[in-house]
Residue frames as qw, qx, qy, qz and C-alpha x, y, z in Angstrom:
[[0.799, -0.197, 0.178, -0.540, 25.59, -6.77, -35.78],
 [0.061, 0.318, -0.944, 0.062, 26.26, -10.12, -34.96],
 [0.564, -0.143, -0.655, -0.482, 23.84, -13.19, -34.71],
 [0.337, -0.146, -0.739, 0.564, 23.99, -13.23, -30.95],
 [0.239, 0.170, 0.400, -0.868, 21.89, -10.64, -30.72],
 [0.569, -0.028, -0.431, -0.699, 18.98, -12.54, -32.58],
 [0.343, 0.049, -0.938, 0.016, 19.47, -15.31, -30.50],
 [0.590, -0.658, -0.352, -0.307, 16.43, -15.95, -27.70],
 [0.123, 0.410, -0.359, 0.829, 16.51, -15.13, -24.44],
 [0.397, -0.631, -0.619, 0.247, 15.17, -14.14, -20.88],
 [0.116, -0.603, -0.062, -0.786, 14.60, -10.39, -20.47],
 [0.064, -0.484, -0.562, 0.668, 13.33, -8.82, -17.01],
 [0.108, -0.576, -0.201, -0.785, 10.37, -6.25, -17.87],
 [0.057, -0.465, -0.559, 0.684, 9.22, -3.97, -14.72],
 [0.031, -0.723, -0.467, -0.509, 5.98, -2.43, -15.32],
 [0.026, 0.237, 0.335, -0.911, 5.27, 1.10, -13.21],
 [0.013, 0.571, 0.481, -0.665, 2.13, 2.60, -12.57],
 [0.242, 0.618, -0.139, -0.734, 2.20, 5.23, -15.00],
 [0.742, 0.627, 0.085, -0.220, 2.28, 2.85, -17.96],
 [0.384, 0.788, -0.472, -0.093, 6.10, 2.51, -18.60],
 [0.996, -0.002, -0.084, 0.029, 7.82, -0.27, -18.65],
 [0.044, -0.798, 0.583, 0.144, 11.64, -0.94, -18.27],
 [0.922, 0.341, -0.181, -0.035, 13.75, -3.82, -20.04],
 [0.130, -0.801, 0.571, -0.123, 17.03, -5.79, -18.74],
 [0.520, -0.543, 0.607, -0.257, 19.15, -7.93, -18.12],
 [0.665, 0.576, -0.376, -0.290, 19.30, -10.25, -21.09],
 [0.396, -0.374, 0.831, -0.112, 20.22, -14.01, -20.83],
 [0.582, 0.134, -0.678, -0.428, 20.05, -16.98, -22.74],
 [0.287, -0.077, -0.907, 0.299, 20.22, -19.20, -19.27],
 [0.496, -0.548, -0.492, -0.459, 16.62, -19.55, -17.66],
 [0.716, -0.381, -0.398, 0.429, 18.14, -20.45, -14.37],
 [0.388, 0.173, 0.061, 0.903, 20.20, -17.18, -14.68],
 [0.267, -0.504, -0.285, -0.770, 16.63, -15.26, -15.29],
 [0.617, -0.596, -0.455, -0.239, 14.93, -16.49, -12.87],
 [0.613, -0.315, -0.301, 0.660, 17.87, -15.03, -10.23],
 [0.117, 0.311, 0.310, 0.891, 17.69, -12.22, -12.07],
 [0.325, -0.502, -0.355, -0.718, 14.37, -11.58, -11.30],
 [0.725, -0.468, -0.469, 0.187, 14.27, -12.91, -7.58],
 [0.442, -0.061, -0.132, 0.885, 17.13, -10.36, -7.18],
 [0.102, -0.534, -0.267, -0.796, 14.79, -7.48, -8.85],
 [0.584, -0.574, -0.502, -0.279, 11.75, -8.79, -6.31],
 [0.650, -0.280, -0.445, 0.549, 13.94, -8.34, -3.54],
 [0.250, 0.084, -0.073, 0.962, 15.43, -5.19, -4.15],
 [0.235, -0.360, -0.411, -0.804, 11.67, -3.55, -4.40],
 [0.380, -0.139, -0.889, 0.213, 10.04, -5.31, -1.91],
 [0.461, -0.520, -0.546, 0.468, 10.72, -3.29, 0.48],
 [0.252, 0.077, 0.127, 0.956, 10.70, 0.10, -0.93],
 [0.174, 0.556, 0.420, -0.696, 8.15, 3.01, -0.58],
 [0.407, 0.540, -0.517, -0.525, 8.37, 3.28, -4.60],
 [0.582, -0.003, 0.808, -0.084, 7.01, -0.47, -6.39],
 [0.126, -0.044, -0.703, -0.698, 6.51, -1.52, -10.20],
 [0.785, 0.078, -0.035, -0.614, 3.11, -2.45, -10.74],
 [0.983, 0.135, 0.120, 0.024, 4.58, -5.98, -11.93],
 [0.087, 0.665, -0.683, -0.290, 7.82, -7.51, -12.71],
 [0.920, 0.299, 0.246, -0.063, 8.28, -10.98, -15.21],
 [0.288, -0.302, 0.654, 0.631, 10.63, -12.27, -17.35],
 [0.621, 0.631, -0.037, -0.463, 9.78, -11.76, -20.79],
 [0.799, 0.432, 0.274, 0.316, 10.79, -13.66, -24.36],
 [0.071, 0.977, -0.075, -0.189, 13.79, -11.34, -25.94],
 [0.824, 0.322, -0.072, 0.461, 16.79, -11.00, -27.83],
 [0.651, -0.156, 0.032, 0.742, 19.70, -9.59, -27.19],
 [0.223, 0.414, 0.558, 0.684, 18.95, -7.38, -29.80],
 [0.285, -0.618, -0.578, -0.451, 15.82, -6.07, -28.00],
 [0.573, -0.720, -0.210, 0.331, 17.30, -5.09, -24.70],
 [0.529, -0.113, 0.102, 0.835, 20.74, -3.91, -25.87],
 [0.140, 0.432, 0.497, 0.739, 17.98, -1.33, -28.05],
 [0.218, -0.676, -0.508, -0.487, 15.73, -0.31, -25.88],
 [0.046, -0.833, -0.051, -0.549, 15.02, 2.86, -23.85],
 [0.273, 0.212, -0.765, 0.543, 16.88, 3.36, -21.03],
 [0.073, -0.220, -0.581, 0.780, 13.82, 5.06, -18.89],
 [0.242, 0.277, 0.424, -0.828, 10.39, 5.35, -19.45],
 [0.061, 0.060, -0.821, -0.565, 9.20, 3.24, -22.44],
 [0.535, 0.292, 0.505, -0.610, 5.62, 2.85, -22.93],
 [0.384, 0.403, -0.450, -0.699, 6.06, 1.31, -26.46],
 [0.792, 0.072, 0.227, -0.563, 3.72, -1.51, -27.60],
 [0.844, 0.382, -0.375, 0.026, 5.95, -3.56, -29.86],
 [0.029, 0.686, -0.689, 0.232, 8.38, -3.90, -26.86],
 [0.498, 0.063, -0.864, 0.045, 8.73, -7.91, -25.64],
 [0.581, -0.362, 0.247, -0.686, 5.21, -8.48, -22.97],
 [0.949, -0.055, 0.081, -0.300, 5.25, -12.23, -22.88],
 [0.484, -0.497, 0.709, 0.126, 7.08, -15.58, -21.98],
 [0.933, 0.097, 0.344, 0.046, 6.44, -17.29, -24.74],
 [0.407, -0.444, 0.625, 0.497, 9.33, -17.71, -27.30],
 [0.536, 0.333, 0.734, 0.251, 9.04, -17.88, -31.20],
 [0.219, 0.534, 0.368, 0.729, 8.44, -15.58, -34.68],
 [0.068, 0.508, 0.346, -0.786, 7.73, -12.27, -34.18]]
């Protein structure tokens, strides 16, 4: 492990329907995220298939590189922009 992956961040989370959630895309640069996620919004848009929601979230490195590829539905997983202790 290395201390990069503790550092903060910008996550994508996509919520779905069913309750699961997906995590990505990890960045320290806001500017970065916020393409990131404009990119996601796009791609969906138009589909016949739609998260419920997508957002950037608060997140480390740490926390994406870890978590599930597909279908997560766990409660401790990064839900919010704000930044700071966990």
């Amino acid at each position: 492990m290395t201390s990069d992956e503790f550092a903060w961040g910008y996550a994508v989370r996509r919520e779905w329907a069913n309750g699961s959630h997906d995590l990505f895309g990890f960045t320290p640069d806001a500017g970065t995220a916020r393409r990131r996620l404009e990119r996601d919004h796009s791609y969906w848009r138009l589909g016949p298939v739609r998260p419920a929601a997508v957002y950037l979230v608060a997140a480390t490195a740490a926390d994406v590189d870890r978590h599930p590829v597909d279908g997560c539905q766990g409660s401790c997983c990064p839900n919010s922009t704000d930044r700071g202790q966990r």
